[in-house]
N, C-alpha and C positions, 0 to 999 in steps of 0.2 A: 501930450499937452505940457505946457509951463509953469503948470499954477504952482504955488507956494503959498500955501495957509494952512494954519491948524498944527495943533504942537507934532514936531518932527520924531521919527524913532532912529533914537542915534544915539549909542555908545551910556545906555543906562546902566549899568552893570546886572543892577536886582531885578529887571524882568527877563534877567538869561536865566535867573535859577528857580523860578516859582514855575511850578510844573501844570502842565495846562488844563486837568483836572480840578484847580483853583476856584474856579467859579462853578464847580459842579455842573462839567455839560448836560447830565441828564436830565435837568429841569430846568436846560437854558434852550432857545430859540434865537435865534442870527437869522434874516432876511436879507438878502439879496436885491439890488436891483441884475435887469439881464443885462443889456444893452452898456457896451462903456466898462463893464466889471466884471461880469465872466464870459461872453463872447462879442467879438466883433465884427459885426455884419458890415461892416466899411465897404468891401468891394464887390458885395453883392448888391448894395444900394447903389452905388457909382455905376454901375454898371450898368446897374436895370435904367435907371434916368438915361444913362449917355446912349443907349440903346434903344429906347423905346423915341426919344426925343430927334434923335437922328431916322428912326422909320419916318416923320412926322415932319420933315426939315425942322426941329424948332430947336435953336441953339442951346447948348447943355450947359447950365451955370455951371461955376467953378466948383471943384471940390470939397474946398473947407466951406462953400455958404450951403451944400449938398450934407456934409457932416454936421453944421452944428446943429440942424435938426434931430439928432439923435435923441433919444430920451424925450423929447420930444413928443404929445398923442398926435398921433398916424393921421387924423383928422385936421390938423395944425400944415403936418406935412403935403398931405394930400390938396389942399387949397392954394398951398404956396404953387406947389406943381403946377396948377389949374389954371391960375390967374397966370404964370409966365408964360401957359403955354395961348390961354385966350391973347393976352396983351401981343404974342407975336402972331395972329391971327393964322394957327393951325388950321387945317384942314378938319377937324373934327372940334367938339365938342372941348374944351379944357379936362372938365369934370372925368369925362372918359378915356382919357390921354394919361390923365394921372391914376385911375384905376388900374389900367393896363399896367402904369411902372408899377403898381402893390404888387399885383399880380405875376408879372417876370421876375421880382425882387423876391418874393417866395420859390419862385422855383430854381435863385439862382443859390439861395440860402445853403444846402447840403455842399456846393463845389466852392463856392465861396467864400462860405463865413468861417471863422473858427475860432474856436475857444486861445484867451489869453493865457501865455504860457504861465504853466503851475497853478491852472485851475482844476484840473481833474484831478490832482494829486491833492489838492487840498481838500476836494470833497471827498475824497473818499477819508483824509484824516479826518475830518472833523466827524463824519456820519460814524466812524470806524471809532470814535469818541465819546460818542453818544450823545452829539448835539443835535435837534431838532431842528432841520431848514427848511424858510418857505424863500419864494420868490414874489416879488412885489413888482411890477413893471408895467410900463408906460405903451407897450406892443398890443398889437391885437392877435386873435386869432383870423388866419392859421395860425400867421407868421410864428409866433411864439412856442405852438407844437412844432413845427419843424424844428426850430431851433432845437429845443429838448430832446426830439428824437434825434436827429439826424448826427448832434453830438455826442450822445448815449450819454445823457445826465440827468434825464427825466427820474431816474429812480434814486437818486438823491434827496430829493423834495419832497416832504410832505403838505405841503399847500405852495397851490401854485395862483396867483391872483393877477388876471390880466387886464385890460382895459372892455368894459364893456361896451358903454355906453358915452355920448358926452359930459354928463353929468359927472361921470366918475373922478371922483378928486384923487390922487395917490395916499394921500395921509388915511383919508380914510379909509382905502383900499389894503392899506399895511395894518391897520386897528383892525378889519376883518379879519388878516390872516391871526394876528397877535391873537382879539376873542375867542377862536375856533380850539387854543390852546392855554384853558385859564389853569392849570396848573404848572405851566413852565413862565419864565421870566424871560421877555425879550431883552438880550442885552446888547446887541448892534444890528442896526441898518447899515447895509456894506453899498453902498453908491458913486455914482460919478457929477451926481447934477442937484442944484440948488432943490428942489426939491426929494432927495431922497434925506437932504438933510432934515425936510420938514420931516419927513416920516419917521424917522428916528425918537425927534421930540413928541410926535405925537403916539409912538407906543412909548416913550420913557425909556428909552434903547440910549446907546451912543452911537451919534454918526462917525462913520468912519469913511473917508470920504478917499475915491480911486482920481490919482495924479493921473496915472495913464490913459483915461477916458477921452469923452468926449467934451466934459463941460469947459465952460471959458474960465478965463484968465479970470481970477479971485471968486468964480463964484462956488469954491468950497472953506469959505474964510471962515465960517461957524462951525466947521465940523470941529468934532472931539479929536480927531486923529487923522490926520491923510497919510497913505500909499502911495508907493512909486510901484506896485508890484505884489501881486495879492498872495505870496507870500509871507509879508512881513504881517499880514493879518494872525498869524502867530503871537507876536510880540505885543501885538494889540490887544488878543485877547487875555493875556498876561497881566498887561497892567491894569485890564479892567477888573480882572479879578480881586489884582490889590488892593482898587478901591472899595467894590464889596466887600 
């Protein structure tokens, strides 16, 4: 993506030397969103649509109105599916057309998807640090177990919090993880989409918000810090510490 908001990490001198036990990771907490920040399931989604939709004759939208659903609840996506594929008046049901894409886009997830480069290295520093990670996301099950397993990051996480139900808001779904842990301090929500930055505010974290994702153009304009590259979540956790 293009977006540009949120103070840049460029050429500080003083968060190269403040060492990143600063903010005491053993009593700090970092949340994740999945989707857009640490792996990208782009072309196992694309795929599953242009495939299931072409079983179906029913024309395959474009790929960026196919992505900007990402982050997105599945329920959101799934209707979109439905109603493109009723309005061209498939042979089947919508509702079941678009079930089917969940359903091939889960098993396309293990050959498909893959984690954004310099995530696996980061979790292991940060776990290997002694920060406490949970994940926060807008997926359902399965989908969200495969993800985890199939990239072997599942033992990373000490709480993992999916989408249950409609109902389920994400702010309050990242307060669940954050209560479950009241002697550690959440100090960021690591996200790509206007609401991972709610979440943030709503544990008292800083967002930190991922350029490379899926969200559009400004809508990570509130976050504390944005990323081109979830490495540089280093530097971030750096200077949060100086503010503590």
């Amino acid at each position: 993506m293009t977006q540009r908001s949120g103070p840049r990490l460029a050429g500080d001198p003083g968060d190269r030397v403040l060492p990143l036990h600063a903010i005491d990771p053993e009593t700090s907490l970092i949340l994740f969103d999945l989707d857009g920040t640490l792996f990208s399931g782009a072309e196992a989604t694309v795929t599953a649509v242009q495939d299931v939709f072409e079983k179906y004759g029913v024309p395959c939208p474009p790929r960026g109105e196919i992505l900007s659903f990402f982050g997105i609840p599945t329920a959101e996506f799934q209707k979109w599916l439905a109603d493109l594929c009723d309005a061209h008046g498939a042979g089947a049901p919508g509702e079941e057309i678009a079930s089917e894409v969940i359903v091939h886009e889960n098993d396309l997830v293990p050959s498909r998807g893959t984690l954004f480069p310099g995530v696996p290295d980061m979790l292991e520093e940060l776990t290997g640090a002694g920060f406490t990670l949970g994940i926060c996301t807008n997926g359902e099950q399965p989908y969200v177990g495969t993800v985890l397993k199939s990239q072997h990051i599942e033992k990373y996480f000490h709480g993992v919090r999916h989408r249950q139900c409609p109902e389920d808001e994400k702010p309050e779904m990242a307060m669940e993880i954050a209560s479950a842990f009241p002697a550690l301090t959440a100090v960021a929500f690591v996200g790509d989409r206007a609401d991972d930055v709610a979440c943030a505010r709503r544990i008292g974290a800083k967002a930190v918000g991922c350029l490379y994702g899926f969200g559009r153009d400004g809508e990570l304009d509130e976050a504390d810090f944005v990323i081109e590259r979830i490495g540089e979540l280093r530097r971030v956790l750096r200077r949060i510490g100086k503010w503590e």
